[in-house]
N, C-alpha and C positions, 0 to 999 in steps of 0.2 A: 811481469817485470817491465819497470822502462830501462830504454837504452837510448836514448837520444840522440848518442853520439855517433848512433852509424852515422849520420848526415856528414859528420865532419871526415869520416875515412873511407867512405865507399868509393870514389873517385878514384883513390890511389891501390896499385896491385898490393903493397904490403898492407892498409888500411883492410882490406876485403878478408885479410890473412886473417886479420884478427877479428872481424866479424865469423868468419866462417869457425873460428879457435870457440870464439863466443857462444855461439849457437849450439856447435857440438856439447858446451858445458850446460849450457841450459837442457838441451836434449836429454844429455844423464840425469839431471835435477829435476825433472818433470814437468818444467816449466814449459804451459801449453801457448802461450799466447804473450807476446812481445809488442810493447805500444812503443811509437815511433815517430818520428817526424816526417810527415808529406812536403811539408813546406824546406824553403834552405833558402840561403843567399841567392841563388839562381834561380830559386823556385818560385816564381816567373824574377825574370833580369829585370825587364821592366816591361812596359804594359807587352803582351801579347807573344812576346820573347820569354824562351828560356834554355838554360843553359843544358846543353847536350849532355855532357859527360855526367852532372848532378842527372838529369832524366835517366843515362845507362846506369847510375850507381844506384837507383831507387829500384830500378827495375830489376840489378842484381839482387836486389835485398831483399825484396819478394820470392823470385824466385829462390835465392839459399833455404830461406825458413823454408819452403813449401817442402824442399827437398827433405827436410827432415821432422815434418810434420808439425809444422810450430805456425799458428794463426799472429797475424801482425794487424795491430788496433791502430792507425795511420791518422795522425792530428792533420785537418786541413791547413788551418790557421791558428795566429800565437798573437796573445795581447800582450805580452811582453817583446822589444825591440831587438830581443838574439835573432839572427836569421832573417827573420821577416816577420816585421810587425804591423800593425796596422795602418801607422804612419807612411810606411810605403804603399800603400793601397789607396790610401788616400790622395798620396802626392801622387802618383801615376793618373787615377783618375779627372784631379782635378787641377795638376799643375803643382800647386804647391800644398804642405802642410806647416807651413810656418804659421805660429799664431792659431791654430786652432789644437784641440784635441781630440780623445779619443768619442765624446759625443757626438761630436762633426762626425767621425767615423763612422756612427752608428745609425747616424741621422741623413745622410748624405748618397740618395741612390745612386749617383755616377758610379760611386766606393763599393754596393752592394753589387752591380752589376758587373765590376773588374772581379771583385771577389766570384761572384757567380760562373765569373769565364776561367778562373784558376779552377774551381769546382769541377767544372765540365772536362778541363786538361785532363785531369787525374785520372776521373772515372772515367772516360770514354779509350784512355790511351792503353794499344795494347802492349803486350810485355812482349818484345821477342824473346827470350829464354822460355818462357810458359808457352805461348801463344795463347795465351788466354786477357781479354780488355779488364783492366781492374774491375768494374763494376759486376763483373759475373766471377772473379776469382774466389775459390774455395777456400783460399788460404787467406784472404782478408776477414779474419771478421767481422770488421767494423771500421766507422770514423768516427774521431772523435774532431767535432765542428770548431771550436773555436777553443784553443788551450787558454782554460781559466778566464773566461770572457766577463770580468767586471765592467760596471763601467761606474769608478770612486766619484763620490757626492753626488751621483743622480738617485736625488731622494725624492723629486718630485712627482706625482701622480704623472705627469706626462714624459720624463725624462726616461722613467721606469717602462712607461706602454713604449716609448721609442727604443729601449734596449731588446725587453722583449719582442717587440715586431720584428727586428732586424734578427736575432737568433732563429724567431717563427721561417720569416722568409727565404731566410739561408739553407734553414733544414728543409722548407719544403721544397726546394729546387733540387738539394740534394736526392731528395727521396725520391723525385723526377725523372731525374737522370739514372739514379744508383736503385732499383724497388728493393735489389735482394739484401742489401747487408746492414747489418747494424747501426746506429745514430746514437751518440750522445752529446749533449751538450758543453761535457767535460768542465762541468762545475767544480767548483771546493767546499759548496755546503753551508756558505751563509746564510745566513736571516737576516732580512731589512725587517724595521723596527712594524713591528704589530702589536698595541698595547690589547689586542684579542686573545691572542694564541700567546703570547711572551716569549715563542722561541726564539729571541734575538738575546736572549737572556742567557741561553745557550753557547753561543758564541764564543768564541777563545777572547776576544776583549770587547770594550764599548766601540771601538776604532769598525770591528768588524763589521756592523750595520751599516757605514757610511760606506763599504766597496761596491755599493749596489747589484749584489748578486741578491735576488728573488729567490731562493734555490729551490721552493718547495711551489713555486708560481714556472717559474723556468722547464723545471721537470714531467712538473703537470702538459706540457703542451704534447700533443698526439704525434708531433714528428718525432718525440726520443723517444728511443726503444728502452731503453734505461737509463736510473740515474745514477751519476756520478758523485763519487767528495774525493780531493786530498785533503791530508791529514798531516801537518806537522807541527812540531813543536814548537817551530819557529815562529806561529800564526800566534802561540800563545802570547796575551802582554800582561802587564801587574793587573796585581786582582785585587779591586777594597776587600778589604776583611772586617766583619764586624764587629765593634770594639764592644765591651763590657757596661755601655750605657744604655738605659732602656728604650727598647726598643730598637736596640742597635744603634743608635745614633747618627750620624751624618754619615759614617764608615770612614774615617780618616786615614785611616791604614791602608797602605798599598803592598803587597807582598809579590814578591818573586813567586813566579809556580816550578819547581822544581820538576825532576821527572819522576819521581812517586804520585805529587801532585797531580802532572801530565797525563800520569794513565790512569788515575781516578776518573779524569776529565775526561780522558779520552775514549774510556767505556760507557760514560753515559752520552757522550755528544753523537758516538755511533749507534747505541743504541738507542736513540731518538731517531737519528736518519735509519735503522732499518724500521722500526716501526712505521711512522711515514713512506715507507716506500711500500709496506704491505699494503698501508690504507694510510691515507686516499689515493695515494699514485696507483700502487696495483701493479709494479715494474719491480724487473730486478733491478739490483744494488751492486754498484763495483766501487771499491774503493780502488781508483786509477794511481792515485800516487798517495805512499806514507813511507815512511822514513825517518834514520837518525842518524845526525851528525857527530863524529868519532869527537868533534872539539866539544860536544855538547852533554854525549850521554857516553858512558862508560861500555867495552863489550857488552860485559853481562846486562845493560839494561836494553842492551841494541835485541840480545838476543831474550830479553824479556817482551820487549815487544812483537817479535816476529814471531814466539811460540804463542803469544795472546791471541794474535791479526788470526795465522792461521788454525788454532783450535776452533775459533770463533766461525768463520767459515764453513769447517770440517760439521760443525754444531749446526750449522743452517744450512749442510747439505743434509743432513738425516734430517731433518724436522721438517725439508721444503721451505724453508727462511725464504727470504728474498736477497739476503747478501748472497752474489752468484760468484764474484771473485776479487782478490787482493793484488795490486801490483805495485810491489817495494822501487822505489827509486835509491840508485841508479843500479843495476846492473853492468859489471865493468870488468873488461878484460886483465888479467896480471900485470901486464906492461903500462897501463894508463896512469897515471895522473889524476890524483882526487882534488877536485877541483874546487868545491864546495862542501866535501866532508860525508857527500852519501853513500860514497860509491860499497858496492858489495860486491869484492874478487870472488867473481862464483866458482871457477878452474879447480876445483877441490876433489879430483876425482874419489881419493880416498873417503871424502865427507861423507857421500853420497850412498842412498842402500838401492840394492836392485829391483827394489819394489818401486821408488821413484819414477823409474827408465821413462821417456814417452816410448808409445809404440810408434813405428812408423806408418809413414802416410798414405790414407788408404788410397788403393791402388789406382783408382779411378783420379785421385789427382794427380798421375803422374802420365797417366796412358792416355787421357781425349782432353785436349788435344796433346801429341809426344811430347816431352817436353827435352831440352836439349841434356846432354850427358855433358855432365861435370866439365867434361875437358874445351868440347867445343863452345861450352857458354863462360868459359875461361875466355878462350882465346878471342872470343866476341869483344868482351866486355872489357878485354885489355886493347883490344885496338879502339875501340869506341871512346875509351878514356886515357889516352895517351896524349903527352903532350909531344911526343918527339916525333919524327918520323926520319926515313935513311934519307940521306940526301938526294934530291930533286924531288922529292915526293910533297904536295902541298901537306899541313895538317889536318883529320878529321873537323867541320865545321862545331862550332863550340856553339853556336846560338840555332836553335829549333823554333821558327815561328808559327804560332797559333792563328789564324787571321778570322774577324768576324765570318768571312766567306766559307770557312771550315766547317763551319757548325755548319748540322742537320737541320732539314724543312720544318722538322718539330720544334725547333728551338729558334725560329726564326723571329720572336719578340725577344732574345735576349741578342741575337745579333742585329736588329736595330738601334737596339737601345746601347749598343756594344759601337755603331758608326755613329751614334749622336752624340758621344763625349766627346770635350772639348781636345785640340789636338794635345799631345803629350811635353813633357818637358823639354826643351832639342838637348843632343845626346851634344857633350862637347869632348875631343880627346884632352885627356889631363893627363901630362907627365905624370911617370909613376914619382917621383919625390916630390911631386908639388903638396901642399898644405891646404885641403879643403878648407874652403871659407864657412862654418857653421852662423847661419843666423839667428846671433843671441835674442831676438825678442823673446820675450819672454811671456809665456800663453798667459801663465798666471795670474799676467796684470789685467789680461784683457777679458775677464771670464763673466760677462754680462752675461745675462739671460737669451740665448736664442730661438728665434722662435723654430719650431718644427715643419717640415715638410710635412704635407695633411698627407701625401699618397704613404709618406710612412705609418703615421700616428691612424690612419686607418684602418691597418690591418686586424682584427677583430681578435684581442687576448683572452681564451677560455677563462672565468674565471674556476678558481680552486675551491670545493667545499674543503675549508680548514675545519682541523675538529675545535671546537670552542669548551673555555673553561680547563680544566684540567689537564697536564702533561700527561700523555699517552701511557699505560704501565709499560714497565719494559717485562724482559721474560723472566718467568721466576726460575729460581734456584732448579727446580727440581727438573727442567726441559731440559737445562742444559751440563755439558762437562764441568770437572771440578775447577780448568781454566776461564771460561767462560761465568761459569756461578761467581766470578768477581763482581759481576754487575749488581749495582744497589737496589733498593726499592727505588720507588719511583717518587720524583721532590714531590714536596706540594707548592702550588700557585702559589704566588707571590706578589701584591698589589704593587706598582708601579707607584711610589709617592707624586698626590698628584702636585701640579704646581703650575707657572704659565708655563705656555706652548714653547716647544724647543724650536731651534731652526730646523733640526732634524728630522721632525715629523714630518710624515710623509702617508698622510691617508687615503685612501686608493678613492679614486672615481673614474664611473665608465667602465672599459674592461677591465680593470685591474682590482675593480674593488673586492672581490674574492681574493685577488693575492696580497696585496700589498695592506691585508688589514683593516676591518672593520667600517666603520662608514662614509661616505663622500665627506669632504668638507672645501668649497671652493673657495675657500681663505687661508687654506694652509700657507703659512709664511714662508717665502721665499729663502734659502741659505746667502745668506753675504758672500760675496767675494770674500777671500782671506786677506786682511790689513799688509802692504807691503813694508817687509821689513820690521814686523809687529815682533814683541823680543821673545813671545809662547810660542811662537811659527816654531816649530821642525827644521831641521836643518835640510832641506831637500837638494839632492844631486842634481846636477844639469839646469837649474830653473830660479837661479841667482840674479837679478835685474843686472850687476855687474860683469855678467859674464863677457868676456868678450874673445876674438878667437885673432890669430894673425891671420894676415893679410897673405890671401894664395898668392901663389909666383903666375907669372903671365902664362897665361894659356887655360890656368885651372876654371874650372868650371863651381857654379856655385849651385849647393844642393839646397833642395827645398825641401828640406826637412828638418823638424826641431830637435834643440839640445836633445840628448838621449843619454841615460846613467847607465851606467849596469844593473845589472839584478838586486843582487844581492851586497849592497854596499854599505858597509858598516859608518855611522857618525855619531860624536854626544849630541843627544839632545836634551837642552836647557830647561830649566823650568816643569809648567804644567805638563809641556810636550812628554815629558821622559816617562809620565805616570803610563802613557796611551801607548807604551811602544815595548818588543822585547828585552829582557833581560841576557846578554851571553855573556863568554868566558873571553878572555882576551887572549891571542895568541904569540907566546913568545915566539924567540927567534927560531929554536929547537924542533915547534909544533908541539910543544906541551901546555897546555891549558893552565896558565898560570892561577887568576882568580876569576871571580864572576865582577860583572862592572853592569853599569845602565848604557847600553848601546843599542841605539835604533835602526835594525833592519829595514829599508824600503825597498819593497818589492818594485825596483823601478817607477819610482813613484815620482816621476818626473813630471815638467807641467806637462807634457802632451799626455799624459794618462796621469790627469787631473790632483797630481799629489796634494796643492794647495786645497782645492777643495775637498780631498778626504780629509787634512787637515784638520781644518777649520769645524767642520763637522765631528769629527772625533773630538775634538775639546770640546766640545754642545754634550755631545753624546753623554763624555765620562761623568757631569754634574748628575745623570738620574741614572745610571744603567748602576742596578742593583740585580745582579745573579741572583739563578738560583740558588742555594749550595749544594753542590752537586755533589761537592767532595771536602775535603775537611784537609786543611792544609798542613794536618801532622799525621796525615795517614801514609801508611808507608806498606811497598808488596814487595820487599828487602827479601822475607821468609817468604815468599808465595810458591805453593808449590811450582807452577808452570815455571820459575824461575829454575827452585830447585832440580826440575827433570830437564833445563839446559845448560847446568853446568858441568862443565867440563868439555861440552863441545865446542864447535865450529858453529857461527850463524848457518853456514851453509847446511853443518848436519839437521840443524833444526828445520832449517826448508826443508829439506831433502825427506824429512820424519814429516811434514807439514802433506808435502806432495803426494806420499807414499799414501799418509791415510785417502788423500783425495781419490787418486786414485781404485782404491780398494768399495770405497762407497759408487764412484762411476760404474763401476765392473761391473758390480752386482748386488750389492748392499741396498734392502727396501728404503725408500724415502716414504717418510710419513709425511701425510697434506697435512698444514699447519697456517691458520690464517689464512685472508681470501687468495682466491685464486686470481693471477695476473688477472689482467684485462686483456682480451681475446686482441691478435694482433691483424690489421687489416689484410686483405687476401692478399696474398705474394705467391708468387711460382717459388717451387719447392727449393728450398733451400733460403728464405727467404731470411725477416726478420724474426717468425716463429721457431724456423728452425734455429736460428740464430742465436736467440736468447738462450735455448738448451745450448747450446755448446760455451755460452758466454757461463754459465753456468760450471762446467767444468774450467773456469779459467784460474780456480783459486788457487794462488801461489805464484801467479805469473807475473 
């Protein structure tokens, strides 16, 4: 299960209330394993500083799960601008991020070195409540390195080696500092374009190959212990459909994919990535985040999905699968606020059967070292994060500083490299009503070719044996349950019409030519900038040549950092654009889904995380991307059983049935070997990533 939202309420004593409300309801549910944010608004404040009371509420949050035997999967970093995005990494190490993007990010050691000394914060810091330093804690199972780390229109052989180096590098410092716990990448599962393999073909749209996630090149690398996808419905966009002309024709038709369609799609796009994960990767499989939005899918399809996710699971713990566990987004307390449509009120104590329960924590994480009793890490954790205090008493200091001098003799090249950055932004005090001045330049215009730092582009990217020719089979009917037996045969290849070279291509040379597709070709054509103001552009949030902001009141300070959208912001878009983008429902006043309309979700897809250039690329893209057909767009699982055996309940009863079975196979139920065996995990002290992946294993339902 994710909960993100502890970040926004662990600081405050009624916030903790309802974590602690939370946990107990997951506890009943059997929910083993809770992924979370490491990062926050303070999480660092700015270079080398961070916010105390955010450090005591992380370190409550640790601690609660432990108390009640629930592992917590801790995102370091987010490429999207909630919290802390990259942009702030940037601009701390280098002064400013105006006018650059998220490439610069990826590309730019200062950035990777600030990120490297957040890294180190985390893992080396211990927890008063446990006494125990993150990096040896029991109750972490893992990180996951970078939330959803694309980086949109780096389709070039070298753009690709510099994402991937920087993912490489990040993980292996991590693994440095942290040996014993888990690594992912925390992918979504994309394929950049390989006219080899065709699984970009796969993809929820033509748009998806230009986010430049590698996913099956990414995975591959020896620092993640496993791979990662989410999964939502949201990623899907219109689909050509082939018309009644021979040979299919041009495919003129664009169709909405509904959610029958969705989970057609949706059991073959996973059932690709578990295949791939047994061979060639040789890792477990966690779907980190999947979900469904109340404006989008109906209960009953909410809770058709969640009995699919976890049958499937429960299928590939008796067979030894490689999918090791599912984590539904969002999990969310009764009292909250559904903010985006995910959330799933788990507090159903009735929902829930007693086979579900977790058991509690084995005993040994609670006894070396003691760890504090309920009350006294109350009373801690409210004085730490108080803002008041009786009068004449100062307040608890709110900033905790990191200083390169901190760091251990072992790590004494990252604190070099840590005093050689340039000095930081100066901090200015700004009235709280003043009007921060945003710097509308607009990256967009400026998106020439840069060339690449060589210490980055050298780090050496394993290439991938992809399998070639033919989509992988998936499992047949008879391995698996009667929910799971939804899975179709397996498509057949499909030639790619040829025609000239797209801007799109993107054929690997050097190390990446195992991943990124078939053979070298050192003329692959450059992507254009995207035309300003072109009338097929997308309507992008934040990254308007017009934009302009008012003028701060005296004293305010000016931030160096660019426009930034929200997440998830709905706009029309015109034209060609509307074909590349999803379809949703419009929201009356009431919150009733009045009809379905053409509206373009961007994921933040502002110019610092290179909107124009997904863009412009996704219009390239949609002239030849020709799917598989995976699925047939009047097929409908309206009757399917696993539908029928959750009506009438609660989503939650369905976890609850979901967890129970998991449970009952952990216990004692044989697992049959099925497919190869992982690939043997490097030596670690006991409890390491070996042991790790068994327990990541029991995570399904979390």
């Amino acid at each position: 299960m994710n909960c993100y939202w502890f970040i926004d309420l662990y600081d405050e004593n009624w916030g903790r209330q309802r974590i602690e409300e939370t946990l107990d309801a997951a506890q009943r549910l059997g929910i083993s394993v809770i992924r979370t944010w490491g990062f926050n608004d303070g999480l660092p404040k700015r270079r080398f500083v961070y916010d105390a009371r955010q450090l005591a509420g992380l370190d409550w949050t640790v601690y609660a799960a432990k108390r009640r035997g629930i592992r917590l999967l801790l995102a370091i970093g987010n490429l999207w601008a909630a919290y802390k995005g990259p942009e702030e990494f940037l601009a701390q190490a280098t002064g400013s991020a105006v006018s650059k993007d998220v490439l610069d990010f990826y590309t730019d050691p200062r950035a990777l070195t600030l990120f490297k000394h957040h890294i180190w914060v985390l893992t080396s810091r211990v927890n008063p409540y446990t006494g125990v330093a993150y990096k040896d804690e029991p109750a972490i199972l893992g990180w996951s390195l970078f939330n959803e780390p694309r980086c949109p229109g780096c389709m070039q052989p070298a753009q690709q080696a510099a994402h991937k180096s920087w993912l490489r590098q990040a993980a292996a410092f991590l693994r440095r500092v942290d040996p014993l716990h888990l690594i992912s990448a925390a992918t979504e599962g994309f394929f950049v374009r390989n006219d080899t393999t065709n699984y970009h073909l796969y993809n929820p749209g033509p748009g998806t190959q230009c986010d430049g996630e590698d996913w099956l090149a990414i995975n591959a690398l020896p620092e993640f212990d496993f791979a990662s996808v989410h999964v939502y419905e949201r990623h899907l966009e219109l689909r050509p459909k082939p018309t009644d002309q021979p040979n299919g024709g041009d495919w003129p038709a664009w169709n909405f994919c509904g959610f029958d369609c969705y989970i057609e799609w949706f059991k073959v796009y996973m059932g690709l990535h578990i295949q791939l994960a047994a061979s060639p990767l040789g890792k477990p499989l966690v779907m980190e985040e999947f979900g469904s939005t109340w404006w989008k899918a109906s209960p009953e399809d909410q809770k058709l999905l969640f009995k699919l996710t976890f049958d499937w699971v429960a299928q590939q713990q008796r067979t030894g699968g490689p999918l090791a566990g599912a984590m539904f987004w969002n999990g969310a307390h009764n009292d909250s606020g559904d903010y985006d449509g995910y959330n799933v009120y788990i507090d159903r104590p009735a929902s829930t059967l007693p086979a579900s329960h977790l058991p509690p924590p084995p005993a040994a994480w609670l006894a070396s070292p003691p760890m504090l009793s309920p009350e006294t890490a109350k009373a801690q954790v409210d004085a730490a994060t108080t803002f008041y205090t009786q009068l004449g008493q100062p307040p608890p200091p709110n900033d905790v500083v990191f200083p390169p001098t901190a760091l251990p003799a072992d790590l004494a090249d990252l604190a070099a490299a840590l005093n050689a950055l340039p000095p930081p932004p100066p901090v200015i005090a700004t009235p709280a009503a003043a009007v921060l001045k945003l710097n509308a330049t607009n990256a967009s215009q400026t998106l020439a070719a840069k060339p690449l730092p060589g210490a980055l582009a050298a780090v050496p990217v394993p290439a991938t044996a992809l399998p070639k020719g033919s989509v992988p089979s998936l499992f047949s009917a008879a391995a698996v349950p009667a929910t799971a037996a939804l899975l179709p045969a397996a498509a057949s290849p499909v030639t790619v019409p040829a025609g000239p070279a797209s801007a799109v291509e993107a054929p690997a040379a050097g190390a990446v030519a195992g991943s990124a597709g078939g053979t070298a070709s050192a003329g692959a054509p450059a992507l254009p900038p995207p035309a300003a103001g072109a009338a097929a552009a997308p309507a992008l949030q934040g990254a308007t040549p017009a934009q302009t902001a008012p003028a701060p009141l005296p004293g305010a300070a000016a931030v160096p950092l660019p426009p930034a959208s929200g997440r998830r912001r709905l706009s029309a878009a015109p034209g060609v654009s509307a074909l590349m983008h999803h379809a949703h429902g419009t929201v009356g006043s009431a919150g009733a889904v009045r009809r379905r309309s053409l509206l373009v979700v961007e994921d933040q897809l502002d110019a610092f995380r290179r909107g124009g250039w997904r863009a412009a690329c996704a219009e390239e893209a949609a002239k030849t991307w020709r799917p598989y057909r995976l699925f047939n767009l009047t097929d409908t699982v309206s009757g399917d059983a696993a539908l029928q055996a959750a009506r009438g309940r609660t989503v939650v009863a369905v976890i609850s049935e979901g967890t129970a079975a998991l449970n009952q196979g952990r216990d004692g139920a044989p697992v049959a070997a099925a497919g190869p065996a992982p690939a043997p995990a490097p030596a670690q002290a006991a409890g390491g990533p070996g042991a790790g992946a068994q327990a990541g294993a029991q995570a399904a339902g979390a």
